[in-house]
Jmol script that loads the backbone (N, CA, C; Angstrom):
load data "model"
ATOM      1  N   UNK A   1     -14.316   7.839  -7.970  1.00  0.00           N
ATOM      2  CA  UNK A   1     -14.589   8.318  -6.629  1.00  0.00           C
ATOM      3  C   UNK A   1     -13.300   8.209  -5.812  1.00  0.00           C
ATOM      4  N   UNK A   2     -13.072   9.040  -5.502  1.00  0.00           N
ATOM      5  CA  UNK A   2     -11.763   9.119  -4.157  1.00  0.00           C
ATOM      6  C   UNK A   2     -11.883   8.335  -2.996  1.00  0.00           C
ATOM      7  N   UNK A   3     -10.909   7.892  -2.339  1.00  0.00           N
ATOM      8  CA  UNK A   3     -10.938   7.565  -1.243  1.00  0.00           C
ATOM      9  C   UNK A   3     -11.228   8.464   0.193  1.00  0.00           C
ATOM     10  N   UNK A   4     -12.085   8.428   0.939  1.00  0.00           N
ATOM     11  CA  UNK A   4     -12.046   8.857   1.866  1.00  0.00           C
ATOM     12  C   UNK A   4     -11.225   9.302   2.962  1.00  0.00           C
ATOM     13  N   UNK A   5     -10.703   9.857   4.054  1.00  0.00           N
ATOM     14  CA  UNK A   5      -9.733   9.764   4.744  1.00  0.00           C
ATOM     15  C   UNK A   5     -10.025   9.128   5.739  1.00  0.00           C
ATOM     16  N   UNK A   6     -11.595   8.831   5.985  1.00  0.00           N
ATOM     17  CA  UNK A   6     -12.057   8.133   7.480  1.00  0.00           C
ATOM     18  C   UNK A   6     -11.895   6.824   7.145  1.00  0.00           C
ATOM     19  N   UNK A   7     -12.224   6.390   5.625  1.00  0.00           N
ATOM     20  CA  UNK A   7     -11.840   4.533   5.472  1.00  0.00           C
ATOM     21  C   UNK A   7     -10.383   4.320   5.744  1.00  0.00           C
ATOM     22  N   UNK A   8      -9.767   5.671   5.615  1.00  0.00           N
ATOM     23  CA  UNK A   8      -7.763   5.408   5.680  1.00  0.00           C
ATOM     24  C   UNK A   8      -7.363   5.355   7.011  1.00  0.00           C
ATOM     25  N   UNK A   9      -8.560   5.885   7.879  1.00  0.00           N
ATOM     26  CA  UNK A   9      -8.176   5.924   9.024  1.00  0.00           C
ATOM     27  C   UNK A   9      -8.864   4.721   9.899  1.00  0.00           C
ATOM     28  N   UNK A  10      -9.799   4.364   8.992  1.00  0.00           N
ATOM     29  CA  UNK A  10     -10.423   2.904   9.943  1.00  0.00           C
ATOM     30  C   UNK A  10      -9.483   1.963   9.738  1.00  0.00           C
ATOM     31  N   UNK A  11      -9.102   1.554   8.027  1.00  0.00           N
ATOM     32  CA  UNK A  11      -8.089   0.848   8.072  1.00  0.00           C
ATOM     33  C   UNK A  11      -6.753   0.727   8.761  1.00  0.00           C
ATOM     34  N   UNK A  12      -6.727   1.974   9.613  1.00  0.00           N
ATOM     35  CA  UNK A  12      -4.856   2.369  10.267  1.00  0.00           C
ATOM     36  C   UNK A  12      -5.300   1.588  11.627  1.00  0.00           C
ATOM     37  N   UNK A  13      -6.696   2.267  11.944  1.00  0.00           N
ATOM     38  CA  UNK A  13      -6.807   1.480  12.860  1.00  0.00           C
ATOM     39  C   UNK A  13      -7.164   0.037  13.754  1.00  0.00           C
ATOM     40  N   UNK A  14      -7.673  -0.933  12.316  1.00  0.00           N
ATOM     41  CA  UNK A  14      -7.504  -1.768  12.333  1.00  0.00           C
ATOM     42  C   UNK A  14      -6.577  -2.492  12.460  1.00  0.00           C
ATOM     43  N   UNK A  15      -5.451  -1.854  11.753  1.00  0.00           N
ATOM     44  CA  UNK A  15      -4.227  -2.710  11.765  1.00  0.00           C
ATOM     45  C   UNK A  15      -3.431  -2.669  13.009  1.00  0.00           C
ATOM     46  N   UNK A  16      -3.628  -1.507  13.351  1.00  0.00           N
ATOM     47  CA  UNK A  16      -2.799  -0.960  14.729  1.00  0.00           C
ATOM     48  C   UNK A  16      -1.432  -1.514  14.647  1.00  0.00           C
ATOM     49  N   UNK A  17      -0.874  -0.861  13.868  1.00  0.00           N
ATOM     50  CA  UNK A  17       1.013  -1.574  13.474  1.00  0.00           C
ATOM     51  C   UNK A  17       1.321   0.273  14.019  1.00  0.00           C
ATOM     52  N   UNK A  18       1.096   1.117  14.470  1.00  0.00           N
ATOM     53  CA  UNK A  18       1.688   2.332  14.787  1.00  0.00           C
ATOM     54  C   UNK A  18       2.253   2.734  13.719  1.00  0.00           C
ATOM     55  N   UNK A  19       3.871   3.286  13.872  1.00  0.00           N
ATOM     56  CA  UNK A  19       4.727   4.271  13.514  1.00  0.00           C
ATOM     57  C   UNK A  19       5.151   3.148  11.816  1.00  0.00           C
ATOM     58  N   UNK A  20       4.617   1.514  12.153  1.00  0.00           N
ATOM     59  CA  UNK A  20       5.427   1.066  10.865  1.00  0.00           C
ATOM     60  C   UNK A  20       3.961   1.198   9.615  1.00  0.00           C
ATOM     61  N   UNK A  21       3.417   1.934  10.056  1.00  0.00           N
ATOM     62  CA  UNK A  21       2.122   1.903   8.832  1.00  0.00           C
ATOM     63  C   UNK A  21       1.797   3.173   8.462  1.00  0.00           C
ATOM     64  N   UNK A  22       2.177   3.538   7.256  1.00  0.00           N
ATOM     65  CA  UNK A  22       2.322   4.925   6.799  1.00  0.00           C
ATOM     66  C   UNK A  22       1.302   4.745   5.528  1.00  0.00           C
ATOM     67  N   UNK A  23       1.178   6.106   4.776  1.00  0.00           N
ATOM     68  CA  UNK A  23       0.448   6.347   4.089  1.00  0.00           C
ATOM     69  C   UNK A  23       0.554   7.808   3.447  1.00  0.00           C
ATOM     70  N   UNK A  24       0.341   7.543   1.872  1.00  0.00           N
ATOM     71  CA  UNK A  24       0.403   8.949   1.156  1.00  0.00           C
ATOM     72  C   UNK A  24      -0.736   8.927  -0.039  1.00  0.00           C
ATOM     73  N   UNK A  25      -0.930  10.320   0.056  1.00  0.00           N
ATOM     74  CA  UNK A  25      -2.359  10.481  -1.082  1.00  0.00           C
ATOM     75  C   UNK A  25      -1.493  10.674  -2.159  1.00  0.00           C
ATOM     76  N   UNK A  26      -2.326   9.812  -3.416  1.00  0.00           N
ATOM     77  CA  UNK A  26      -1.637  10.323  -4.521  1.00  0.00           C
ATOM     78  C   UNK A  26      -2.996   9.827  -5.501  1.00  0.00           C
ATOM     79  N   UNK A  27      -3.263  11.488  -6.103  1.00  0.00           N
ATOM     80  CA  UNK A  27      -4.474  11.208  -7.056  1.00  0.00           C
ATOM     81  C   UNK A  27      -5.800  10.807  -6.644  1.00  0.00           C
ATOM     82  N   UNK A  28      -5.916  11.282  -5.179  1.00  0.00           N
ATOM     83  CA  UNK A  28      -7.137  11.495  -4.488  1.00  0.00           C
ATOM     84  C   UNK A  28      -7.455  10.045  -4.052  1.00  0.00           C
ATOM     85  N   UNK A  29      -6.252   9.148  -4.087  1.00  0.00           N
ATOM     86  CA  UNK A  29      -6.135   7.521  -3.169  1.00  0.00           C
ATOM     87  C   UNK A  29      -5.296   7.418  -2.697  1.00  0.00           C
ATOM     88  N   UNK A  30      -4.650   6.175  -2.352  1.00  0.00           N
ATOM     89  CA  UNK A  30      -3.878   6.373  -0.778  1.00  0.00           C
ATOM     90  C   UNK A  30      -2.840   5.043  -1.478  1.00  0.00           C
ATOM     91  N   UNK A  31      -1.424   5.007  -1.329  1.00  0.00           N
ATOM     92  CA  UNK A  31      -0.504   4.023  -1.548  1.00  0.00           C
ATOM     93  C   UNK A  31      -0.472   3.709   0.179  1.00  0.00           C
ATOM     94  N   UNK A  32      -0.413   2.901   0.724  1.00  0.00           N
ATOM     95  CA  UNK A  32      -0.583   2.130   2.075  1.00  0.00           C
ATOM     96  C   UNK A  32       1.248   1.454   2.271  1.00  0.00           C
ATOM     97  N   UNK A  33       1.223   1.515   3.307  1.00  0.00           N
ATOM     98  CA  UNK A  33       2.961   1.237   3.726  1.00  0.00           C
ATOM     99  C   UNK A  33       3.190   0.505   5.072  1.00  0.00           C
ATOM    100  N   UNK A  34       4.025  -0.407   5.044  1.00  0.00           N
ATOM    101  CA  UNK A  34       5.027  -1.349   6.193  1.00  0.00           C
ATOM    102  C   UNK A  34       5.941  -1.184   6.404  1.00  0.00           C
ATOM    103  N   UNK A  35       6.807  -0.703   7.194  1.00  0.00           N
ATOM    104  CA  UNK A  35       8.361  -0.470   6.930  1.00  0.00           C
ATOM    105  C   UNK A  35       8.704   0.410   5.735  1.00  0.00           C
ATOM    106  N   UNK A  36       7.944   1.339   5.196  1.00  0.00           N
ATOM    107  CA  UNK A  36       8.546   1.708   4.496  1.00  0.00           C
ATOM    108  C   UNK A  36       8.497   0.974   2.701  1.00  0.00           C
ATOM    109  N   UNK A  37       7.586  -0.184   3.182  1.00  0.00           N
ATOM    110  CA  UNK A  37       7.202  -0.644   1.897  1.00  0.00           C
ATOM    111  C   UNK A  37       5.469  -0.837   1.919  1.00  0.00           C
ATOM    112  N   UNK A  38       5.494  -0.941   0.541  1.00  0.00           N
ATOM    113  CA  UNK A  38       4.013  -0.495  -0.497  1.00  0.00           C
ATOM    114  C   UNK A  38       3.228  -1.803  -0.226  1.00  0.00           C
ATOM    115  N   UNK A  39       2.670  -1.903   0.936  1.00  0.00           N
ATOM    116  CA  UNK A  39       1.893  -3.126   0.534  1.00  0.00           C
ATOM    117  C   UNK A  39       0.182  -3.334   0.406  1.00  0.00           C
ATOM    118  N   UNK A  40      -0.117  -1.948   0.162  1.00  0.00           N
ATOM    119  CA  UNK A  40      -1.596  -1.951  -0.168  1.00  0.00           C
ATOM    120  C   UNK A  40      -2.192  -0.837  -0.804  1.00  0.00           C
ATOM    121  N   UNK A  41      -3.805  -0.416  -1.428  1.00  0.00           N
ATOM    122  CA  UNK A  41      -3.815   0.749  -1.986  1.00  0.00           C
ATOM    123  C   UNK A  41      -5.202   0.640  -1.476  1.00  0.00           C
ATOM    124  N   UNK A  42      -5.367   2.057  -1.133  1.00  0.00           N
ATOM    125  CA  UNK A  42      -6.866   2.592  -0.533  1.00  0.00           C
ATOM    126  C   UNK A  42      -7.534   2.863  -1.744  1.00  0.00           C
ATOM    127  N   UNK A  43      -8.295   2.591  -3.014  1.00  0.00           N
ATOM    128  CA  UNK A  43      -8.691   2.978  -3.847  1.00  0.00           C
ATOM    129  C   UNK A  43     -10.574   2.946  -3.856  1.00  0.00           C
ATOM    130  N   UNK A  44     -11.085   4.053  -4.430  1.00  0.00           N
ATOM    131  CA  UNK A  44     -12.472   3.939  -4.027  1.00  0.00           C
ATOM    132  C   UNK A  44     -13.227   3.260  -2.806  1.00  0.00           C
ATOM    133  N   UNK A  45     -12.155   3.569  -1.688  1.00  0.00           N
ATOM    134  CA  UNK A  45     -13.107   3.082  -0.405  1.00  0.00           C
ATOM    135  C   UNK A  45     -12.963   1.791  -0.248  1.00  0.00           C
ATOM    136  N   UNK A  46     -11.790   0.991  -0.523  1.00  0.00           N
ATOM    137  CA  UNK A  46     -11.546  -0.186  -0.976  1.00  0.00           C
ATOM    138  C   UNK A  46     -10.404  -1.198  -0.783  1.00  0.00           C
ATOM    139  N   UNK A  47     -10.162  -1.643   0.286  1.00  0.00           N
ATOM    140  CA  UNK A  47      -8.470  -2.412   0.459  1.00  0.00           C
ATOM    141  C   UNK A  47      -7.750  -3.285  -0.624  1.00  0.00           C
ATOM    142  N   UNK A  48      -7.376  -2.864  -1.442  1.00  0.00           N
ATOM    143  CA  UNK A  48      -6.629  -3.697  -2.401  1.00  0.00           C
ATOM    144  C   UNK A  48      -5.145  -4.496  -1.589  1.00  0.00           C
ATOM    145  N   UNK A  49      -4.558  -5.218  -1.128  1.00  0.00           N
ATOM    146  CA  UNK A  49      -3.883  -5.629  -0.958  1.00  0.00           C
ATOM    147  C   UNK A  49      -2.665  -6.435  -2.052  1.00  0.00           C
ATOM    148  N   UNK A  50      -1.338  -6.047  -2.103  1.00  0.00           N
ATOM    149  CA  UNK A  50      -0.280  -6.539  -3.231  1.00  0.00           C
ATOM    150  C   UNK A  50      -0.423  -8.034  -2.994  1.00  0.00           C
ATOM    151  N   UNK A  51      -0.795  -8.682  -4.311  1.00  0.00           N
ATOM    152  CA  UNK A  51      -0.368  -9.909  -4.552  1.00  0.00           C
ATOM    153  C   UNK A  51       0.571 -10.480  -4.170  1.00  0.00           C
ATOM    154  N   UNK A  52       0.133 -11.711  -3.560  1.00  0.00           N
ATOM    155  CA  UNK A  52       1.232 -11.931  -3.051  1.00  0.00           C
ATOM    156  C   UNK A  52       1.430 -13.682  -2.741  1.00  0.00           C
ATOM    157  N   UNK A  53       1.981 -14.317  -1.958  1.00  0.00           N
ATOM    158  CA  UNK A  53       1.752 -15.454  -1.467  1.00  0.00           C
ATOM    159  C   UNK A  53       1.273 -16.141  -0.133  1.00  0.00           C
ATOM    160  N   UNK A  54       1.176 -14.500   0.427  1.00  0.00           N
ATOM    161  CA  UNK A  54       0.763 -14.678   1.700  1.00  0.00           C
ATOM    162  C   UNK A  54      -0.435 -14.666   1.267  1.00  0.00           C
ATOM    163  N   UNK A  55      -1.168 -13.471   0.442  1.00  0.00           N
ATOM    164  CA  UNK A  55      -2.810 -13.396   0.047  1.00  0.00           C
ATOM    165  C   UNK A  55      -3.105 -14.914  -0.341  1.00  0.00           C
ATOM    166  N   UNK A  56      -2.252 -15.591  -1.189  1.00  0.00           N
ATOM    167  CA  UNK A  56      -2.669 -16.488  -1.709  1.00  0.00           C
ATOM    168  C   UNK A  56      -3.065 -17.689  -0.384  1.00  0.00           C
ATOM    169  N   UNK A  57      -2.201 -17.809   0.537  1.00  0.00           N
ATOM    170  CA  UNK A  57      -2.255 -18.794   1.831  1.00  0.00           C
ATOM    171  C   UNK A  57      -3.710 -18.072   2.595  1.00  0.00           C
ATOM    172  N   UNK A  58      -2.793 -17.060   3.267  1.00  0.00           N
ATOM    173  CA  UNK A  58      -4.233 -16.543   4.111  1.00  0.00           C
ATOM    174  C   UNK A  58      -5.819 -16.289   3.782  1.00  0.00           C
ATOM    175  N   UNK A  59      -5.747 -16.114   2.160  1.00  0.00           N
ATOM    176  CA  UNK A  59      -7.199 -15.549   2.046  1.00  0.00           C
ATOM    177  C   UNK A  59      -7.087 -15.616   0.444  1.00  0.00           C
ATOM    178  N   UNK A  60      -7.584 -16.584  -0.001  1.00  0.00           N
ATOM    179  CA  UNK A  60      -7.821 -17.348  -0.990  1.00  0.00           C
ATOM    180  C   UNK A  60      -8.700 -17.358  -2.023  1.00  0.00           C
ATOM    181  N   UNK A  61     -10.170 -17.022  -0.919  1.00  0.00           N
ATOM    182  CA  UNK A  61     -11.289 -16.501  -1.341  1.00  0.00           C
ATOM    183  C   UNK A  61     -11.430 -15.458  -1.966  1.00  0.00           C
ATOM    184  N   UNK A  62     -10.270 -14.455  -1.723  1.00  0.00           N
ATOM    185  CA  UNK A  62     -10.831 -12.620  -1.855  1.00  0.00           C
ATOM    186  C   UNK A  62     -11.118 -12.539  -3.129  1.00  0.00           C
ATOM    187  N   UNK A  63     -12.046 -11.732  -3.235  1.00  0.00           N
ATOM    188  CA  UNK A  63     -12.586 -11.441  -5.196  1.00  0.00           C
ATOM    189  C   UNK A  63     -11.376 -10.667  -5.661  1.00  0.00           C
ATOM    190  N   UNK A  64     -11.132 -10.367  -6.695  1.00  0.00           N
ATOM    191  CA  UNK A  64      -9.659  -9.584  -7.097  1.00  0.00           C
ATOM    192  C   UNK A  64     -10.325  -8.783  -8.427  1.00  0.00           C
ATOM    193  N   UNK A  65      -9.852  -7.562  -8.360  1.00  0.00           N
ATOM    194  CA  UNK A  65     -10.038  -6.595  -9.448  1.00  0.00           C
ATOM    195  C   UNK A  65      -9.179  -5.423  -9.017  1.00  0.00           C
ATOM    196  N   UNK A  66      -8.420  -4.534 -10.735  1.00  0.00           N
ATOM    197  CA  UNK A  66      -7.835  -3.725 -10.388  1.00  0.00           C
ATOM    198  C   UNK A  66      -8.103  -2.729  -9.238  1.00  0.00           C
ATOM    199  N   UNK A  67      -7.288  -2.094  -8.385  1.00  0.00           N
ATOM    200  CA  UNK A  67      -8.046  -0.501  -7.780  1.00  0.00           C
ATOM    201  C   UNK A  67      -7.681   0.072  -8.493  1.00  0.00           C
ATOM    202  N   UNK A  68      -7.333   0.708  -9.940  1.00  0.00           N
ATOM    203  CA  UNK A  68      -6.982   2.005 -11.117  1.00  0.00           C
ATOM    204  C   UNK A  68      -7.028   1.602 -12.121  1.00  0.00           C
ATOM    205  N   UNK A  69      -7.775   2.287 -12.803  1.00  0.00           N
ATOM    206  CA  UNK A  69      -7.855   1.790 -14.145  1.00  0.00           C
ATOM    207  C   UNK A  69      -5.933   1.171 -14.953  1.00  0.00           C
ATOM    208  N   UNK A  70      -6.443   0.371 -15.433  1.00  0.00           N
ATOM    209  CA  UNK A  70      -4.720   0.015 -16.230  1.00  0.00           C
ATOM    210  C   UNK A  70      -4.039  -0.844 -15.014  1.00  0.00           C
ATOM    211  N   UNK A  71      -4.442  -1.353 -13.907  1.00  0.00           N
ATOM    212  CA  UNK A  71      -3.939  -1.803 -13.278  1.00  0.00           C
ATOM    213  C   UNK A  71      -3.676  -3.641 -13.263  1.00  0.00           C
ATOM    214  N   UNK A  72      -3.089  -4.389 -12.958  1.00  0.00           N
ATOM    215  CA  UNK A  72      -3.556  -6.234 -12.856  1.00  0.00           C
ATOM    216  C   UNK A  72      -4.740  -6.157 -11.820  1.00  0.00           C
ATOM    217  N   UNK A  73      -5.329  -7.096 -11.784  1.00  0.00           N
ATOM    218  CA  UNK A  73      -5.925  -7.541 -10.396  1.00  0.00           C
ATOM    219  C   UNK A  73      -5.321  -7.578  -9.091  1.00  0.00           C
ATOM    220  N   UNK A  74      -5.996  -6.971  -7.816  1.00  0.00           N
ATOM    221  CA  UNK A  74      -5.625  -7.557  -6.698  1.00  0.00           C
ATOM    222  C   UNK A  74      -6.338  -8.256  -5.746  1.00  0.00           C
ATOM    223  N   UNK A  75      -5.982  -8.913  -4.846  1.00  0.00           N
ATOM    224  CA  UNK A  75      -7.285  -9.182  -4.054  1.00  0.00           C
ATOM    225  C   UNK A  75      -7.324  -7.914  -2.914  1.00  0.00           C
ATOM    226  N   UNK A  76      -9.109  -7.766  -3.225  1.00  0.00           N
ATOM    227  CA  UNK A  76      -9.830  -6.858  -2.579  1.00  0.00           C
ATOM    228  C   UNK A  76     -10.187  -7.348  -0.790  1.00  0.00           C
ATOM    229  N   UNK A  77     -10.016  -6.988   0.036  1.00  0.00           N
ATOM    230  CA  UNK A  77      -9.402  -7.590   1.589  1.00  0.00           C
ATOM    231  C   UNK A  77     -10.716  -6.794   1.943  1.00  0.00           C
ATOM    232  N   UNK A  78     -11.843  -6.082   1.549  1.00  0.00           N
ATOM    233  CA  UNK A  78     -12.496  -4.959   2.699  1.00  0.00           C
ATOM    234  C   UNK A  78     -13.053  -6.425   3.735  1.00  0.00           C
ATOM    235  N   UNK A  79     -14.013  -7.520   3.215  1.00  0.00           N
ATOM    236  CA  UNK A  79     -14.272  -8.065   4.142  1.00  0.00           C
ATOM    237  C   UNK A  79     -13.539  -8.904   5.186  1.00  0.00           C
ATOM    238  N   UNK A  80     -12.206  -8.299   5.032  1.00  0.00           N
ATOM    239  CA  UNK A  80     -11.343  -8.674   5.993  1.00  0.00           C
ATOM    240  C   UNK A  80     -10.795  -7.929   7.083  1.00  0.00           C
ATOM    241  N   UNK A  81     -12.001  -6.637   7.344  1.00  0.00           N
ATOM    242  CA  UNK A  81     -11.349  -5.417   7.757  1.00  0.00           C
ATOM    243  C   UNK A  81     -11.477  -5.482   9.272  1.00  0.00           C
ATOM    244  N   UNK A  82     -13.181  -6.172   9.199  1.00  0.00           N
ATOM    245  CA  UNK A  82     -13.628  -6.643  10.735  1.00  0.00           C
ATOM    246  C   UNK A  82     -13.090  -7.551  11.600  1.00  0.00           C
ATOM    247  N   UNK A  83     -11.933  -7.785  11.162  1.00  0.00           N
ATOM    248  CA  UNK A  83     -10.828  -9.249  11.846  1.00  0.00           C
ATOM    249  C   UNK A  83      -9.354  -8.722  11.438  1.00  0.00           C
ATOM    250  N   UNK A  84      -9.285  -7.977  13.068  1.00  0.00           N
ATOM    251  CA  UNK A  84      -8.083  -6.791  12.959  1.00  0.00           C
ATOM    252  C   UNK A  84      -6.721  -7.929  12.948  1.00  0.00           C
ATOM    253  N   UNK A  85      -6.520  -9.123  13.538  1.00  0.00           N
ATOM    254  CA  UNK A  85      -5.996 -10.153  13.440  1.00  0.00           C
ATOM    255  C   UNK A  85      -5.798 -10.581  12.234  1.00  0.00           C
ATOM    256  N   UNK A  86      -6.465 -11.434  11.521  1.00  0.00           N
ATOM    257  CA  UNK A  86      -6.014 -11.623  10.452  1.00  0.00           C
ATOM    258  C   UNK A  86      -5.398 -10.992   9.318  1.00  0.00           C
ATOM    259  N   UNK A  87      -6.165  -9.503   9.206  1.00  0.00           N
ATOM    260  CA  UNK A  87      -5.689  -8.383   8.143  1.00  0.00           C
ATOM    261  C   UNK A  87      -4.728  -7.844   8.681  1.00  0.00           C
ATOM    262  N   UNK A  88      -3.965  -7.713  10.258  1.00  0.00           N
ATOM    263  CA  UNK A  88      -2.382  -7.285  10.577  1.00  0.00           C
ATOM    264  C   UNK A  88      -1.296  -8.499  10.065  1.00  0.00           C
ATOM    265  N   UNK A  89      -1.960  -9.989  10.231  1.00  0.00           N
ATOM    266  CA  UNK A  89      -1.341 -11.079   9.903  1.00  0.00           C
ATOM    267  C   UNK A  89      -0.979 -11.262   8.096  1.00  0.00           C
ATOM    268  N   UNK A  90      -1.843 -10.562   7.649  1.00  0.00           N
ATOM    269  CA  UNK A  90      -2.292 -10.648   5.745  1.00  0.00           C
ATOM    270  C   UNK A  90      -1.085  -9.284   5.713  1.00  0.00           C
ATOM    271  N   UNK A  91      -0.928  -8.240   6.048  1.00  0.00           N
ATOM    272  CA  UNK A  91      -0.183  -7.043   5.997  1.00  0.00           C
ATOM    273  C   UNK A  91       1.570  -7.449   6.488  1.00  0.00           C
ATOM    274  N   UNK A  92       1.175  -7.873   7.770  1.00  0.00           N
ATOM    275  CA  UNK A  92       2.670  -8.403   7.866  1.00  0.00           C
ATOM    276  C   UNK A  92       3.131  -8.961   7.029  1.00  0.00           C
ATOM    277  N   UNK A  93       2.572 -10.637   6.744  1.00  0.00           N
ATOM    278  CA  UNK A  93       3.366 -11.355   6.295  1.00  0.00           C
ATOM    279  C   UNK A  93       3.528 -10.937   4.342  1.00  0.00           C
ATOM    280  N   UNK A  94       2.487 -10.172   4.213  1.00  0.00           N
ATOM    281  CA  UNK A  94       2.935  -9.461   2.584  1.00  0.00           C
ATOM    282  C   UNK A  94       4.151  -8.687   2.731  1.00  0.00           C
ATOM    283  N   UNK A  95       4.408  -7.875   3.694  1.00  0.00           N
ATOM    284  CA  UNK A  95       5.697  -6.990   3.941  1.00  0.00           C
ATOM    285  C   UNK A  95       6.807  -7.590   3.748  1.00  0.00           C
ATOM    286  N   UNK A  96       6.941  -8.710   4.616  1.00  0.00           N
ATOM    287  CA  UNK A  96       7.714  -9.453   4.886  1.00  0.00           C
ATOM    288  C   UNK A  96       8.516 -10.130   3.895  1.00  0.00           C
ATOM    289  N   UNK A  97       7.663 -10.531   2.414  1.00  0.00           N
ATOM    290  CA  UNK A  97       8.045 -11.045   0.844  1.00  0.00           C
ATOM    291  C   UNK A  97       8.022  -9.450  -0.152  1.00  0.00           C
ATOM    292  N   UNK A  98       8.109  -8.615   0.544  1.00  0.00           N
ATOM    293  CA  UNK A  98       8.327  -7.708  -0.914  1.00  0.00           C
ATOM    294  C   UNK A  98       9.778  -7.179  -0.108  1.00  0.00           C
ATOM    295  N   UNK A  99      10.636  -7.371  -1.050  1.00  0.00           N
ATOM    296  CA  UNK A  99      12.313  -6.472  -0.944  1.00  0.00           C
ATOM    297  C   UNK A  99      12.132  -5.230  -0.243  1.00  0.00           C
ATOM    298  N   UNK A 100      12.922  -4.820   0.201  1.00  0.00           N
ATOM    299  CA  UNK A 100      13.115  -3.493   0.961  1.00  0.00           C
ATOM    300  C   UNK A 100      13.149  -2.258  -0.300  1.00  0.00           C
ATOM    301  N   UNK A 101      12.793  -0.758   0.031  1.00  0.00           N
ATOM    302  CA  UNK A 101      12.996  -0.086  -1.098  1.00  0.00           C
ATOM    303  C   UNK A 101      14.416   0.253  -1.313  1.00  0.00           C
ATOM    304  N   UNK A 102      14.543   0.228  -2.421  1.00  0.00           N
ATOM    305  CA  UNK A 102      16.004   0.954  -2.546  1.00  0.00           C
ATOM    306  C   UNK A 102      16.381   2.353  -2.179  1.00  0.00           C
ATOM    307  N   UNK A 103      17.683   2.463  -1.923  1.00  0.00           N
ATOM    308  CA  UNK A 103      17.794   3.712  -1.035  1.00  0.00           C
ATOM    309  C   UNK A 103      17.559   4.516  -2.391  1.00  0.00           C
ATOM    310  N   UNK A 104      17.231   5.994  -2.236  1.00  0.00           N
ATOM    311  CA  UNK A 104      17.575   7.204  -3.052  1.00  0.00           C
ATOM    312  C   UNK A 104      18.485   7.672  -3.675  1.00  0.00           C
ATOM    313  N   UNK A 105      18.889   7.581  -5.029  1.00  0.00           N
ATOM    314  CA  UNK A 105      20.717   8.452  -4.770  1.00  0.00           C
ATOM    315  C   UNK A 105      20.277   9.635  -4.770  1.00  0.00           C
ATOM    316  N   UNK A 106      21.179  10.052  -3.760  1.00  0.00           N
ATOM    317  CA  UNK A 106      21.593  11.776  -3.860  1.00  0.00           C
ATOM    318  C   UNK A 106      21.730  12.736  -4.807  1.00  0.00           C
ATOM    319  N   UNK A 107      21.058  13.623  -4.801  1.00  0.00           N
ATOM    320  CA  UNK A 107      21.161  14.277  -5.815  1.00  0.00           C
ATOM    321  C   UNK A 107      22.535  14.823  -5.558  1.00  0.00           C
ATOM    322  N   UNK A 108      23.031  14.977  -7.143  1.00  0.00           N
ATOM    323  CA  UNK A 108      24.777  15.660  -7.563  1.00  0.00           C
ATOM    324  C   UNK A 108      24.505  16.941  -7.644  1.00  0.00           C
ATOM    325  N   UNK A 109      25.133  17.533  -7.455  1.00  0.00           N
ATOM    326  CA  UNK A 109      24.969  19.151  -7.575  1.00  0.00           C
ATOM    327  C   UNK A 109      24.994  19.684  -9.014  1.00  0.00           C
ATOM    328  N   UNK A 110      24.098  20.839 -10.022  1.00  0.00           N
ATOM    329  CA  UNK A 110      24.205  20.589 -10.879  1.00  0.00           C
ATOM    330  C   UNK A 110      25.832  21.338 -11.711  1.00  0.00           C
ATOM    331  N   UNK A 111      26.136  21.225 -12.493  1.00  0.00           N
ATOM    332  CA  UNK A 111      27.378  21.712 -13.104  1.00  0.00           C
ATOM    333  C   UNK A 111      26.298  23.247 -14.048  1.00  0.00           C
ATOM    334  N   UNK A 112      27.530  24.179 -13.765  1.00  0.00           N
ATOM    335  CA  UNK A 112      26.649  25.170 -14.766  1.00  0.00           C
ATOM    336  C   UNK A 112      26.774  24.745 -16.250  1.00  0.00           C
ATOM    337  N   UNK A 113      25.442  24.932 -16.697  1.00  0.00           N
ATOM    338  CA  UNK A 113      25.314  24.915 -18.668  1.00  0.00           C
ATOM    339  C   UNK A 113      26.466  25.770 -19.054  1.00  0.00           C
ATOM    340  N   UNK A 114      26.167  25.755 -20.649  1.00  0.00           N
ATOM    341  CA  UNK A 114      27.412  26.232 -21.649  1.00  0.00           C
ATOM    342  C   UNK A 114      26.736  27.833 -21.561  1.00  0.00           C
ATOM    343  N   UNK A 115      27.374  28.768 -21.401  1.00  0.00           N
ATOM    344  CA  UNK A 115      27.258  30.443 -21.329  1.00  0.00           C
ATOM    345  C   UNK A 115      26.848  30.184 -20.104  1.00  0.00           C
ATOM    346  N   UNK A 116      27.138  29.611 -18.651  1.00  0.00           N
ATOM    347  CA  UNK A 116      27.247  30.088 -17.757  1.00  0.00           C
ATOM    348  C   UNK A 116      28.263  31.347 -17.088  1.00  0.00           C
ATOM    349  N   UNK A 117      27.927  31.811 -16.397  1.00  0.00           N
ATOM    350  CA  UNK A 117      29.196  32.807 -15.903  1.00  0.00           C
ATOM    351  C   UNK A 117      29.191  33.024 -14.765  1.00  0.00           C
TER     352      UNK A 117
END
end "model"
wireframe off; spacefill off
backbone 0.3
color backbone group
């Protein structure tokens, strides 16, 4: 089952982090973003949140199972959705321990193949 766009949008608005909380569909679910980094996945209607050490401090309890098949476990945060406080506090401070992404290299321009002309 896909993710919805209204759970992607309850969750945005729970968090209320604005312009630093992004989001992209991929495969009819949602990779979730902080700055520019990956720190959650919308899967079947479902907050998976990245492992982490903050999950581990803040919320201890959460049940954990993949969101995609082939995936590790994560802890599952939905009943953390109604406590816009704590789940901006669980989001931050996960951001905060995963590295920044690496920049892109540029693509090189290509050289023509052999029987170019």
């Amino acid at each position: 089952m896909a993710t919805n766009q209204d759970f992607v949008d309850y969750v945005t608005e729970q968090l209320a982090l604005g312009d630093r909380f992004t989001q992209k569909k991929m495969f009819g679910e949602y990779a979730l973003y902080v700055d520019g980094k990956v720190v959650a996945f919308a899967c079947d209607n479902s907050f998976f949140v990245k492992p982490s050490a903050a999950a581990t401090k803040l919320a201890p309890e959460l049940p954990q199972r993949p969101p995609y098949p082939g995936a590790k476990d994560y802890p599952v945060a939905d009943e953390l959705l109604d406590d816009s406080d704590l789940i901006r506090r669980l989001i931050l401070e996960t951001a905060a321990l995963i590295p920044a992404p690496k920049p892109k290299k540029a693509a090189s321009p290509r050289k023509p193949g052999k029987g170019a002309k």
